[in-house]
N, CA, C and O atoms as a CHARMM CRD file, in Angstrom:
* protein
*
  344
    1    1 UNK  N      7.95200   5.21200   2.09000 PROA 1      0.00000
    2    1 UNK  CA     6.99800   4.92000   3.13500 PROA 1      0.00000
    3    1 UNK  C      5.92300   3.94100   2.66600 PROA 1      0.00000
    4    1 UNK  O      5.30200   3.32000   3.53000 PROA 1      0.00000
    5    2 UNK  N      5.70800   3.79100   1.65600 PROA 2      0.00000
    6    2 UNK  CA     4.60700   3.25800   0.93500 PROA 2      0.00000
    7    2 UNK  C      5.00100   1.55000   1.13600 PROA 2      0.00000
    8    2 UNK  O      4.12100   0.79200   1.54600 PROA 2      0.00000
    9    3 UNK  N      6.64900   0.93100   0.75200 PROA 3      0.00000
   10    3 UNK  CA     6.44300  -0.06300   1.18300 PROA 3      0.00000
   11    3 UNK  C      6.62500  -0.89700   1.88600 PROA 3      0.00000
   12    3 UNK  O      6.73700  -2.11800   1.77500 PROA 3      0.00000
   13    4 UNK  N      6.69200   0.57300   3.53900 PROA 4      0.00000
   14    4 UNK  CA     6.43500  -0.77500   4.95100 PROA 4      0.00000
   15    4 UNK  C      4.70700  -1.16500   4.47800 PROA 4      0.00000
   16    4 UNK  O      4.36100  -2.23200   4.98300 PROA 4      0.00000
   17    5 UNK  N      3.77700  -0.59900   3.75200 PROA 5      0.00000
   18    5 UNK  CA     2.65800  -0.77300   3.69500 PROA 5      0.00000
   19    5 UNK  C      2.28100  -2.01600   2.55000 PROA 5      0.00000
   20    5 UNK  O      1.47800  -2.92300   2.77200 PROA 5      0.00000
   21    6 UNK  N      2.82900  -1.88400   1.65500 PROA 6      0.00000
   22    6 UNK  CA     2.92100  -2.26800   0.36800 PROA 6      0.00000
   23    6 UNK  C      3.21700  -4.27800   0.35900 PROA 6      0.00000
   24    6 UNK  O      2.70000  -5.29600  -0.10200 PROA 6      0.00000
   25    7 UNK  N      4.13000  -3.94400   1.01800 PROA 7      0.00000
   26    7 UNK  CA     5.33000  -5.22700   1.01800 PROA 7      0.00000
   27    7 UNK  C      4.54200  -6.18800   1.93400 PROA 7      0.00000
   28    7 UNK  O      4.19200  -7.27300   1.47200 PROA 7      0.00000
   29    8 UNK  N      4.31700  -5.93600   2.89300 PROA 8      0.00000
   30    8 UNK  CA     3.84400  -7.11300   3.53100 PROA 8      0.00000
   31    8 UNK  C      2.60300  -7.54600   3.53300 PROA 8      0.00000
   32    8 UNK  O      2.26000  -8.62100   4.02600 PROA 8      0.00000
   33    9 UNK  N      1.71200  -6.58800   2.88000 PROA 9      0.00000
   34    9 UNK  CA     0.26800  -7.25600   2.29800 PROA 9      0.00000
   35    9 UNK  C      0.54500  -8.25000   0.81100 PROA 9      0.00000
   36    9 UNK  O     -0.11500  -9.22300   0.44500 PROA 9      0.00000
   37   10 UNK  N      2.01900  -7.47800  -0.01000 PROA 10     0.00000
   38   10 UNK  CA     1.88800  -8.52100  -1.01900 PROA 10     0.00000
   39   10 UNK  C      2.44800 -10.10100  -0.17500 PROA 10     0.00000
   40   10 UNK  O      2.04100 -11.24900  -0.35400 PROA 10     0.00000
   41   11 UNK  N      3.32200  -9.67200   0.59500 PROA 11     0.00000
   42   11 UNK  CA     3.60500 -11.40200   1.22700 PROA 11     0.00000
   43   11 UNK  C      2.30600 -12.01900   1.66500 PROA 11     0.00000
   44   11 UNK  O      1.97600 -13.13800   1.27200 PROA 11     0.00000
   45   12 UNK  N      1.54600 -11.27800   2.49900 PROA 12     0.00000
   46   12 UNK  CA     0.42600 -12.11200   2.88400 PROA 12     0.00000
   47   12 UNK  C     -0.38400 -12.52700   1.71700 PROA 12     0.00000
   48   12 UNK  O     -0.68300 -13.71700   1.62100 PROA 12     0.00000
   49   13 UNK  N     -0.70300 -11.83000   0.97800 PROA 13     0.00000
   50   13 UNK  CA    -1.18800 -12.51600  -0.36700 PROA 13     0.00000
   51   13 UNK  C     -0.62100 -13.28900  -0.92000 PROA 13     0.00000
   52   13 UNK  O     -1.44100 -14.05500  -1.42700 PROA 13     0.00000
   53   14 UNK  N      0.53400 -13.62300  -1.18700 PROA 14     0.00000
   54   14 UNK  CA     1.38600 -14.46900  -1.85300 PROA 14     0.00000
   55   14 UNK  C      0.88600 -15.74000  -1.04300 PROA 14     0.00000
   56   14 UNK  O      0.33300 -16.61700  -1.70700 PROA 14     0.00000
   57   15 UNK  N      1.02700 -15.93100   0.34900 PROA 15     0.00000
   58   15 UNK  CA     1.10700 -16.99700   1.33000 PROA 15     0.00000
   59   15 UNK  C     -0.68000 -17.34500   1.41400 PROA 15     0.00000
   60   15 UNK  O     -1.14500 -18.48500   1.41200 PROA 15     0.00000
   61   16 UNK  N     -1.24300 -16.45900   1.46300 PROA 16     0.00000
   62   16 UNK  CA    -3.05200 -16.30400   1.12000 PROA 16     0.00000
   63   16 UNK  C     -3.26800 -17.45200   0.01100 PROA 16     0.00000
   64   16 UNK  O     -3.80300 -18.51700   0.31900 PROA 16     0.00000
   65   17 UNK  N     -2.87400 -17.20900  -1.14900 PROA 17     0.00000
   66   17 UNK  CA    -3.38300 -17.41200  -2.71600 PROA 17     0.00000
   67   17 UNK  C     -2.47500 -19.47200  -1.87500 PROA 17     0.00000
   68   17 UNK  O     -2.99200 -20.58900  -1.90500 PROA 17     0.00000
   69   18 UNK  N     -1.36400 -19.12000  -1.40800 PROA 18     0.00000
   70   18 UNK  CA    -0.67000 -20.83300  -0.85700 PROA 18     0.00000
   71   18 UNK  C     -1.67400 -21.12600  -0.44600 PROA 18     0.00000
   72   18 UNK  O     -2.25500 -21.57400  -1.43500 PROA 18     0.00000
   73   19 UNK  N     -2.49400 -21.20800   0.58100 PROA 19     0.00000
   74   19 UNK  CA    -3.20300 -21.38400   1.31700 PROA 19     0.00000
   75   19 UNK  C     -2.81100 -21.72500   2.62100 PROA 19     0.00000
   76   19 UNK  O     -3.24300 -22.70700   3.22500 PROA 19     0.00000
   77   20 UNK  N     -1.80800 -20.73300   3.15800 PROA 20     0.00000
   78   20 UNK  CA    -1.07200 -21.10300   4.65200 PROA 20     0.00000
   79   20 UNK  C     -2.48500 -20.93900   5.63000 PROA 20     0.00000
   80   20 UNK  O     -3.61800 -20.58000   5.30800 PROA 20     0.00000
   81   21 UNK  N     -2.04400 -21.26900   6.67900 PROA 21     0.00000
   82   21 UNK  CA    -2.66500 -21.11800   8.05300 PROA 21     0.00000
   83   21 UNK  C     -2.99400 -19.74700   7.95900 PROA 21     0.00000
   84   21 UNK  O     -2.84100 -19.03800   6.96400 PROA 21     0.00000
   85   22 UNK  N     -3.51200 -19.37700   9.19300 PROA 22     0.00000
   86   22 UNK  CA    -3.52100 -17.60700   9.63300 PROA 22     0.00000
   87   22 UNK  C     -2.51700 -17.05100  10.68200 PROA 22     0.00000
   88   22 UNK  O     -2.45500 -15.84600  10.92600 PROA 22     0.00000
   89   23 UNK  N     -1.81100 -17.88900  11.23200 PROA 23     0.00000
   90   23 UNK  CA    -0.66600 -17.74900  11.86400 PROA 23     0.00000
   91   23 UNK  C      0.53700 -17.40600  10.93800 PROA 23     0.00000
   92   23 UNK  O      1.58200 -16.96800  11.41800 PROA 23     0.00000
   93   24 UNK  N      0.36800 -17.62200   9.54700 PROA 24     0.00000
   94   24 UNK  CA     1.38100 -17.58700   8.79700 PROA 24     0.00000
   95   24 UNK  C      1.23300 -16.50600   7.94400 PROA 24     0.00000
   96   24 UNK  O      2.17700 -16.00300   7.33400 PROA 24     0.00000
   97   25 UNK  N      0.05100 -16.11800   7.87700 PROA 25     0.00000
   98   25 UNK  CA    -0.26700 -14.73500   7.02100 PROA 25     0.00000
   99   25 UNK  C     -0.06200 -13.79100   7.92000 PROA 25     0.00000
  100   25 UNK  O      0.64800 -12.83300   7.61600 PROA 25     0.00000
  101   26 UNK  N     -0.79600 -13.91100   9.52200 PROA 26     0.00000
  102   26 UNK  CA    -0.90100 -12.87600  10.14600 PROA 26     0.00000
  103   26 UNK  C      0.97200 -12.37900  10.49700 PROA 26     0.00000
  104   26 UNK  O      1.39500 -11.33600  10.99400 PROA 26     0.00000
  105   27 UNK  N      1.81700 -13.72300   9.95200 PROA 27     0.00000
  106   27 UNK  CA     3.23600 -13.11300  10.75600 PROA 27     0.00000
  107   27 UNK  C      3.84100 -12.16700   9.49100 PROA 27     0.00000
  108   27 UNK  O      4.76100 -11.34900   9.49000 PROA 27     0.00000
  109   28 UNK  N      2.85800 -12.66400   8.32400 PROA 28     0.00000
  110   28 UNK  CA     4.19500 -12.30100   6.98000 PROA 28     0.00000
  111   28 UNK  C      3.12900 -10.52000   7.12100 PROA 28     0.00000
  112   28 UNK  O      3.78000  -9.69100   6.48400 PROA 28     0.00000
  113   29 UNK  N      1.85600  -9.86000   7.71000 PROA 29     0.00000
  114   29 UNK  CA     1.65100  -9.18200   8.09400 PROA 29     0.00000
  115   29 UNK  C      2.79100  -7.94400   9.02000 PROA 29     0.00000
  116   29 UNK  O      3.14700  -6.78700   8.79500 PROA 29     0.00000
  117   30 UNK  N      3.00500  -8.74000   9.88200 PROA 30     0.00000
  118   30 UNK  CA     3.32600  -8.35100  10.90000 PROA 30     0.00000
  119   30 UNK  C      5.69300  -8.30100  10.49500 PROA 30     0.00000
  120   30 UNK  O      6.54400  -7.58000  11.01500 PROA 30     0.00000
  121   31 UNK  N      5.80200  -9.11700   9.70100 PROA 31     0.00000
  122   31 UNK  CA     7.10000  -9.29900  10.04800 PROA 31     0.00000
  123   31 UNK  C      8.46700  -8.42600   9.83900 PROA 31     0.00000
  124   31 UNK  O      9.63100  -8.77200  10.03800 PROA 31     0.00000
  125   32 UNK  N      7.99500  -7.30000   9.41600 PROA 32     0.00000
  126   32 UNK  CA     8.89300  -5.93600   9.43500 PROA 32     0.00000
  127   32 UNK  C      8.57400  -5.07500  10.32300 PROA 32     0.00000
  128   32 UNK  O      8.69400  -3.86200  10.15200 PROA 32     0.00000
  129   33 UNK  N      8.15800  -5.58300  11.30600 PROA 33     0.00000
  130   33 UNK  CA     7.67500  -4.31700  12.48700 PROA 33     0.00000
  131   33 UNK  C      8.46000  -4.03200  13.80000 PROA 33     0.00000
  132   33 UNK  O      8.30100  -3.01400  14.47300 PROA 33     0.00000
  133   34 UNK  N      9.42000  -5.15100  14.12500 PROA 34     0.00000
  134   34 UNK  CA    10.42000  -4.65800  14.90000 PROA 34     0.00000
  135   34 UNK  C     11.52200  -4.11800  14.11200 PROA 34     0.00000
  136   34 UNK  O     12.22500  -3.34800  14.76600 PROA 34     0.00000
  137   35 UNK  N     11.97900  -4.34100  12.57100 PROA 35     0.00000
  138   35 UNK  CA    12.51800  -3.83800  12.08600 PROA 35     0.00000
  139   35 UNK  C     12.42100  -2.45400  11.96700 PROA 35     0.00000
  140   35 UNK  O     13.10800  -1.53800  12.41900 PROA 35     0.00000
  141   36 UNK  N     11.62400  -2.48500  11.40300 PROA 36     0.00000
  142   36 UNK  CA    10.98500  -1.10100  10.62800 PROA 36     0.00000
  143   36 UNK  C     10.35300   0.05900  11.62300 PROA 36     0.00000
  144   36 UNK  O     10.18700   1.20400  11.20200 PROA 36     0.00000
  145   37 UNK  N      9.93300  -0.41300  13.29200 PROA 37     0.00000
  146   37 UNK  CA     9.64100   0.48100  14.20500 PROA 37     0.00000
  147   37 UNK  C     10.42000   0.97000  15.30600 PROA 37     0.00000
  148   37 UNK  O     11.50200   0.40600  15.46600 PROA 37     0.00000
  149   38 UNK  N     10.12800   1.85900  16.07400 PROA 38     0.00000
  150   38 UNK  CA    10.94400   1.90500  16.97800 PROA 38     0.00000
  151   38 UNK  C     10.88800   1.20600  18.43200 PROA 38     0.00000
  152   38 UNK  O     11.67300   1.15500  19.37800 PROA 38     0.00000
  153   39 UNK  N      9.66900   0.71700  18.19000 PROA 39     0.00000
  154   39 UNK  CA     9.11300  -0.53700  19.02500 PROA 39     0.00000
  155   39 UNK  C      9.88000  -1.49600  19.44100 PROA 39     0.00000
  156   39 UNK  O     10.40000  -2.22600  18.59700 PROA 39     0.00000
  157   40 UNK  N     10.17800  -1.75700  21.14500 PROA 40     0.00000
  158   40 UNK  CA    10.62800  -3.00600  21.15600 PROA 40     0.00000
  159   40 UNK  C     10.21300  -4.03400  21.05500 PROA 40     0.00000
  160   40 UNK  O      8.99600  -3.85800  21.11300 PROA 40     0.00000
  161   41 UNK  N     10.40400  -5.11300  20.93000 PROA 41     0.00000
  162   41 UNK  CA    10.05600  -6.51400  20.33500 PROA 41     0.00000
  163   41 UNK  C      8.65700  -7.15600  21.40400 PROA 41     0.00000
  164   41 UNK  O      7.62900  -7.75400  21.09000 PROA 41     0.00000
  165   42 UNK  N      9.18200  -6.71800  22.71500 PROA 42     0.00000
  166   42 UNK  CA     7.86400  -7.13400  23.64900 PROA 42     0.00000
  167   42 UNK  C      6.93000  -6.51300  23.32800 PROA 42     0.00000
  168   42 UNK  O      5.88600  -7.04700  22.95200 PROA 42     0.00000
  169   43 UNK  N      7.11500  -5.17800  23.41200 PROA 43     0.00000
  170   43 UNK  CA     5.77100  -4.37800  22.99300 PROA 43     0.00000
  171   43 UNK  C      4.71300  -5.26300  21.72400 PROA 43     0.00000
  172   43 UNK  O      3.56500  -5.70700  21.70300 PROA 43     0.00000
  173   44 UNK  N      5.99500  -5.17700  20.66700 PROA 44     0.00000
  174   44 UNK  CA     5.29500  -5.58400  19.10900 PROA 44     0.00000
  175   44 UNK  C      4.43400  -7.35800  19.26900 PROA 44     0.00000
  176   44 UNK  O      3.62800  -7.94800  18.54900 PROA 44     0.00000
  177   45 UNK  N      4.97600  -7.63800  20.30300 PROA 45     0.00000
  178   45 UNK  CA     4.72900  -9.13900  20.34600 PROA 45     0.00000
  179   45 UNK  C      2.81800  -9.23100  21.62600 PROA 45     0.00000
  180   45 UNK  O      1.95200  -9.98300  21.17900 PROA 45     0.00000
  181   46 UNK  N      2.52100  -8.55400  22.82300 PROA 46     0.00000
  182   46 UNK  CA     1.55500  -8.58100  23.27000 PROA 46     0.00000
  183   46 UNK  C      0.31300  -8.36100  22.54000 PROA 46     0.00000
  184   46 UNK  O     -0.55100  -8.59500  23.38500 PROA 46     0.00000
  185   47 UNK  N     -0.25200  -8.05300  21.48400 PROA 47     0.00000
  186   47 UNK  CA    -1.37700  -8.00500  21.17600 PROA 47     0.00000
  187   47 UNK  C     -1.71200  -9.14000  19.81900 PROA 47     0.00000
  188   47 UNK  O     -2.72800  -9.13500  19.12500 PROA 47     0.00000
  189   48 UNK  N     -0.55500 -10.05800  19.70600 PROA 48     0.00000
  190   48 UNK  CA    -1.07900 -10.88400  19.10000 PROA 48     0.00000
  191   48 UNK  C     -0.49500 -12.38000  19.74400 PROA 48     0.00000
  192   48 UNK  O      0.33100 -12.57900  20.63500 PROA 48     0.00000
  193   49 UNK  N     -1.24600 -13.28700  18.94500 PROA 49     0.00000
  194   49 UNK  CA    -1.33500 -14.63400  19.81400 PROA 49     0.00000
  195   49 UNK  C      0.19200 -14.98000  19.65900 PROA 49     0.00000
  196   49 UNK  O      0.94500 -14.70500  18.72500 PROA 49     0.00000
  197   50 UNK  N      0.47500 -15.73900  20.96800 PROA 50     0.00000
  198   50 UNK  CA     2.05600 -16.33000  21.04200 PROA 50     0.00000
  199   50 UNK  C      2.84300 -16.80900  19.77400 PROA 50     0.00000
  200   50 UNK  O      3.85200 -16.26300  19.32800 PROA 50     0.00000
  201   51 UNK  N      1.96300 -18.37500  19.05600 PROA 51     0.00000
  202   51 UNK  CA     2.30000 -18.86500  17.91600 PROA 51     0.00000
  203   51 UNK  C      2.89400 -18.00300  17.24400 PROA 51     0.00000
  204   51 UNK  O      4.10500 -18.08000  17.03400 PROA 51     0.00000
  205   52 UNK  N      1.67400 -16.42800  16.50900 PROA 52     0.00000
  206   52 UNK  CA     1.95200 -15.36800  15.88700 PROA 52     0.00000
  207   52 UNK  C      3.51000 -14.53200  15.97800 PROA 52     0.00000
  208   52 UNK  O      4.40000 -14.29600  15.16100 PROA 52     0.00000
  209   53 UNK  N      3.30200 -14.25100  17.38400 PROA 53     0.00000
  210   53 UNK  CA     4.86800 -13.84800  18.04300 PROA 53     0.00000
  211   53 UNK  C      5.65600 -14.46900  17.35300 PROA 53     0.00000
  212   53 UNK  O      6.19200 -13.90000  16.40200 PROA 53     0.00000
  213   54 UNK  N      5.98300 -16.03600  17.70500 PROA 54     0.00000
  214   54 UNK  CA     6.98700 -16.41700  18.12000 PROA 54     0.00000
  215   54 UNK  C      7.61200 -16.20100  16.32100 PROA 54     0.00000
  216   54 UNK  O      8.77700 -15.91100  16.04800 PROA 54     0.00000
  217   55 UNK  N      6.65200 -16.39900  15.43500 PROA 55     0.00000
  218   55 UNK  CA     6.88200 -16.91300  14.20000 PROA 55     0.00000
  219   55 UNK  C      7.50800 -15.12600  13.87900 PROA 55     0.00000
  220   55 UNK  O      8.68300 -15.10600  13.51200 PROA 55     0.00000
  221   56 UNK  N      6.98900 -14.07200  13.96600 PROA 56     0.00000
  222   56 UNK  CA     7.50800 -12.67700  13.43300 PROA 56     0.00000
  223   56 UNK  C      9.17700 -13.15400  14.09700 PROA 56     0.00000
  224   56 UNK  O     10.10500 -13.64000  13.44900 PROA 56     0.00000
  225   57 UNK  N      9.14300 -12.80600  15.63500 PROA 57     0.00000
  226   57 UNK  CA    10.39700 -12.98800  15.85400 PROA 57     0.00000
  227   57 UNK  C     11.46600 -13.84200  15.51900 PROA 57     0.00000
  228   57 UNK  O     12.61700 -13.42200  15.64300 PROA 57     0.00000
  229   58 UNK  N     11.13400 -15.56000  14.90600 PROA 58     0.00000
  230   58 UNK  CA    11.98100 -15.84400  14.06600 PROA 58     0.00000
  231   58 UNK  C     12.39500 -15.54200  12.69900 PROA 58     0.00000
  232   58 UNK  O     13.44800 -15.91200  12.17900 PROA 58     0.00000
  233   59 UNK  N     11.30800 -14.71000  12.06500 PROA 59     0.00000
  234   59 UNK  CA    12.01700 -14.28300  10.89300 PROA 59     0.00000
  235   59 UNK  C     12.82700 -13.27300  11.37000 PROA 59     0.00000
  236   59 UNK  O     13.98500 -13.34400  10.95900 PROA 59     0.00000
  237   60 UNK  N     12.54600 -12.24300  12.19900 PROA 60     0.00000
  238   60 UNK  CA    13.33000 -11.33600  12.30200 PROA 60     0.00000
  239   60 UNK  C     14.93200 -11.75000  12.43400 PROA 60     0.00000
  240   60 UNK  O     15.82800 -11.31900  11.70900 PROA 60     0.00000
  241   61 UNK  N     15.09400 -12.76900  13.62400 PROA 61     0.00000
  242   61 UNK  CA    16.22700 -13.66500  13.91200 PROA 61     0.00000
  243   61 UNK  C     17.16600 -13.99700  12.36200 PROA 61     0.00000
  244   61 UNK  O     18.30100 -13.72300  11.97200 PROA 61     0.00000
  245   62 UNK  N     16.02100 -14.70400  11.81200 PROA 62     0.00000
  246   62 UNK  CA    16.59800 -15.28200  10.54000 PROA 62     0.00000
  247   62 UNK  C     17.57400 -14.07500   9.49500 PROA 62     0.00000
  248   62 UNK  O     18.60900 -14.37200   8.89800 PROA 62     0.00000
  249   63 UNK  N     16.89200 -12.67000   9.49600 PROA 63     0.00000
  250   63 UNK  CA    17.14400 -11.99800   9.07500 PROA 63     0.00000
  251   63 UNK  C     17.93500 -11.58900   9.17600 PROA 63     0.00000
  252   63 UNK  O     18.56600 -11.37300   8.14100 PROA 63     0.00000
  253   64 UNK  N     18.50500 -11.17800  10.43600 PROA 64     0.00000
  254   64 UNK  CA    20.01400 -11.17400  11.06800 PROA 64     0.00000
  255   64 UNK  C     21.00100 -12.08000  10.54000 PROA 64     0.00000
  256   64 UNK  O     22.07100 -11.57000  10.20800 PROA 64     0.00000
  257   65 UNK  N     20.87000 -13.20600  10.40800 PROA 65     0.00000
  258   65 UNK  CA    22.14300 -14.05700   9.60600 PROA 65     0.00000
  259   65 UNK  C     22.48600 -13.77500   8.44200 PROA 65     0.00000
  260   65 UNK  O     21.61000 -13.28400   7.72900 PROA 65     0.00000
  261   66 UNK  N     23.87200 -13.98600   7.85200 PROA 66     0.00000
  262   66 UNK  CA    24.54300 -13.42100   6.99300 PROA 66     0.00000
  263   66 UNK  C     24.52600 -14.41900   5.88200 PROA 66     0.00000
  264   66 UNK  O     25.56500 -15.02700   5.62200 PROA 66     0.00000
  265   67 UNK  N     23.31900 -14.65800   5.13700 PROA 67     0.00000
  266   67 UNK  CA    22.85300 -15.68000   4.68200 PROA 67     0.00000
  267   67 UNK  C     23.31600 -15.32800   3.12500 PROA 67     0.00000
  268   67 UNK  O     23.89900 -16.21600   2.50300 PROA 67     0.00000
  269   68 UNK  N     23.15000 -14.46800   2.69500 PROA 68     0.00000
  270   68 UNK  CA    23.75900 -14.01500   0.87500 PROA 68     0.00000
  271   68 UNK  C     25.18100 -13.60800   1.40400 PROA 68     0.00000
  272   68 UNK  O     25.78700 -13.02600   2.30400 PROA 68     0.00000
  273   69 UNK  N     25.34900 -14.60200  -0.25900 PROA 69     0.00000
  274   69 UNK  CA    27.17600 -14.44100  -0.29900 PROA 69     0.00000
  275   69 UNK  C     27.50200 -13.28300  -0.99500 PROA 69     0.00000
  276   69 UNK  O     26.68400 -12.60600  -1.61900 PROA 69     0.00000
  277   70 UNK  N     29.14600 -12.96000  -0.85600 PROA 70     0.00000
  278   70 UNK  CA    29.25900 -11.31100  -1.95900 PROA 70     0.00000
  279   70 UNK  C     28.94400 -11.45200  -2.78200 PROA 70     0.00000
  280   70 UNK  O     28.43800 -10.35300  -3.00700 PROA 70     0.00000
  281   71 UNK  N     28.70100 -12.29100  -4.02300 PROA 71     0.00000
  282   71 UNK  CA    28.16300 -11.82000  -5.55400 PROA 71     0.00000
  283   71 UNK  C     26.76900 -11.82500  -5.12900 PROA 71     0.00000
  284   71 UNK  O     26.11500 -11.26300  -6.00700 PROA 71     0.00000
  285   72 UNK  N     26.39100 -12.02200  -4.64100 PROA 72     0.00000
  286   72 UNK  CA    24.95900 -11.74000  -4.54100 PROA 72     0.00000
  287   72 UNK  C     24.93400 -10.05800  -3.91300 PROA 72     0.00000
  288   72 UNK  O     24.30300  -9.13800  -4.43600 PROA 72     0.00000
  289   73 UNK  N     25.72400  -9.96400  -2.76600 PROA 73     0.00000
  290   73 UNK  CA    25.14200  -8.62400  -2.29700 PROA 73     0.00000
  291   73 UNK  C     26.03500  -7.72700  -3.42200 PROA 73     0.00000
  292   73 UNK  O     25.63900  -6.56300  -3.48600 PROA 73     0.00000
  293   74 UNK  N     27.26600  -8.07600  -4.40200 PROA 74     0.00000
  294   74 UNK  CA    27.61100  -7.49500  -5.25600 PROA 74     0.00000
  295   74 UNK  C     26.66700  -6.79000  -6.26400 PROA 74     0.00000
  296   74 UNK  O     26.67600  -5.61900  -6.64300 PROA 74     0.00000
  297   75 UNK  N     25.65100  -8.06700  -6.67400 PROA 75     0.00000
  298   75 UNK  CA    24.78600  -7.99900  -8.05700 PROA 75     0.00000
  299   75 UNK  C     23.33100  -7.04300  -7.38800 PROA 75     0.00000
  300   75 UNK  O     22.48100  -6.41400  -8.01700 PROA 75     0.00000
  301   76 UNK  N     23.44600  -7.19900  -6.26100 PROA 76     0.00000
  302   76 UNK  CA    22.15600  -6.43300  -5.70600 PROA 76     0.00000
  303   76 UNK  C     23.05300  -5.05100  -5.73100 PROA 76     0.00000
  304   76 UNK  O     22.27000  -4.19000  -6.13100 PROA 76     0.00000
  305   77 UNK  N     23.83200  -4.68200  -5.58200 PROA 77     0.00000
  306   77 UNK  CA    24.52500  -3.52600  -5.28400 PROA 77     0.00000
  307   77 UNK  C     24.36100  -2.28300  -6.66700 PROA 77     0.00000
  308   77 UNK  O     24.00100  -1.10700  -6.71600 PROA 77     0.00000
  309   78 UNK  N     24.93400  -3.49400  -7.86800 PROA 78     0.00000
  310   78 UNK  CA    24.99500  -3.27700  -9.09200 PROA 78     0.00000
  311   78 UNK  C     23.39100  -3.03200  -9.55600 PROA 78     0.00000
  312   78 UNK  O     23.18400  -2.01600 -10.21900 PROA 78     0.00000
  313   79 UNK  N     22.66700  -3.58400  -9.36000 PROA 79     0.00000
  314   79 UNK  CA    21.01000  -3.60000  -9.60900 PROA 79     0.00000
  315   79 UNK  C     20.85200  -2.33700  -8.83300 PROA 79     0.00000
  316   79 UNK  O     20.78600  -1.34100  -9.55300 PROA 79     0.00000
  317   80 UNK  N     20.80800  -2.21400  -8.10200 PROA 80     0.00000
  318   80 UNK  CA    20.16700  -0.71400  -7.37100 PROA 80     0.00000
  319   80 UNK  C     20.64500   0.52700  -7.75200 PROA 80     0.00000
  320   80 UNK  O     19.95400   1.54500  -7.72000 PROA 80     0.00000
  321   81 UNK  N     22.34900   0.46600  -8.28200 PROA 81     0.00000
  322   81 UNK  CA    23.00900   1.54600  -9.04500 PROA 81     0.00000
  323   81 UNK  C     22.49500   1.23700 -10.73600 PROA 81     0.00000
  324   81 UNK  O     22.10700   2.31100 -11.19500 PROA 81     0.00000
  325   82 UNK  N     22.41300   0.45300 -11.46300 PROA 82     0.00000
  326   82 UNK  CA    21.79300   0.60700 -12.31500 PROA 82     0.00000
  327   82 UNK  C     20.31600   0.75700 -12.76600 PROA 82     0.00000
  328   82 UNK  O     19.94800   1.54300 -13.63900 PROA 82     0.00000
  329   83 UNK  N     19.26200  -0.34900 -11.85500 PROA 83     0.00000
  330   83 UNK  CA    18.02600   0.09000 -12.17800 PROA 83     0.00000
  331   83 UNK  C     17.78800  -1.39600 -12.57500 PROA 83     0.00000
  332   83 UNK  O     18.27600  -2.00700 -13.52600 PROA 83     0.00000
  333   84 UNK  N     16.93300  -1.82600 -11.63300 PROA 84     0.00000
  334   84 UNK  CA    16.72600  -3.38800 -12.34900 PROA 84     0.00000
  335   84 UNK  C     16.71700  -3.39500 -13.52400 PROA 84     0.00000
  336   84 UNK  O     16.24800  -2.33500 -13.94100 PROA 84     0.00000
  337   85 UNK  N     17.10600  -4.30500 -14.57900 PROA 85     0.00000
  338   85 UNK  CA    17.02300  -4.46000 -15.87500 PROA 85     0.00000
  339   85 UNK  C     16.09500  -5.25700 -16.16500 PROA 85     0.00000
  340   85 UNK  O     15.36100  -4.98700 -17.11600 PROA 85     0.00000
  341   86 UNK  N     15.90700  -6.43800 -15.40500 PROA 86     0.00000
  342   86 UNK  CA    14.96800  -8.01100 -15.47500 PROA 86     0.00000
  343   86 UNK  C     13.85600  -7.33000 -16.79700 PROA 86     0.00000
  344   86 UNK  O     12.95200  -8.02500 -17.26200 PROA 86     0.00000
């Protein structure tokens, strides 16, 4: 539970310390929340500005594509049964 909380304050910091916009912090805020809730996407999207919206809902989009190849979701597979090593 700790890191729907955790995770997306370190992105906004990460993108903070860049020096993005606030449209770009407020989405990396916001951008596990149709994921991660049971909220539908309209709901999650009215209380912040459109720009804001539009930008959560394309990552979410993005997220959906089948973007890592098998050795990758292999080696992530292998990492989680062993225990990161890095």
């Amino acid at each position: 539970m700790i890191r729907i909380f955790s995770h997306p304050i370190e992105v906004a910091g990460i993108l903070t310390d860049l020096k993005l916009d606030d449209a770009t912090i407020a989405a990396a805020l916001l951008h596990d929340t149709i994921e991660d809730t049971d909220n539908p996407a309209d709901r999650d999207r009215q209380p912040v500005r459109p720009d804001i919206g539009a930008l959560v809902d394309g990552l979410t989009k993005l997220k959906k594509l089948d973007l890592v190849t098998k050795e990758a979701k292999q080696a992530e597979i292998c990492a989680s049964l062993l225990g990161d090593c890095r």
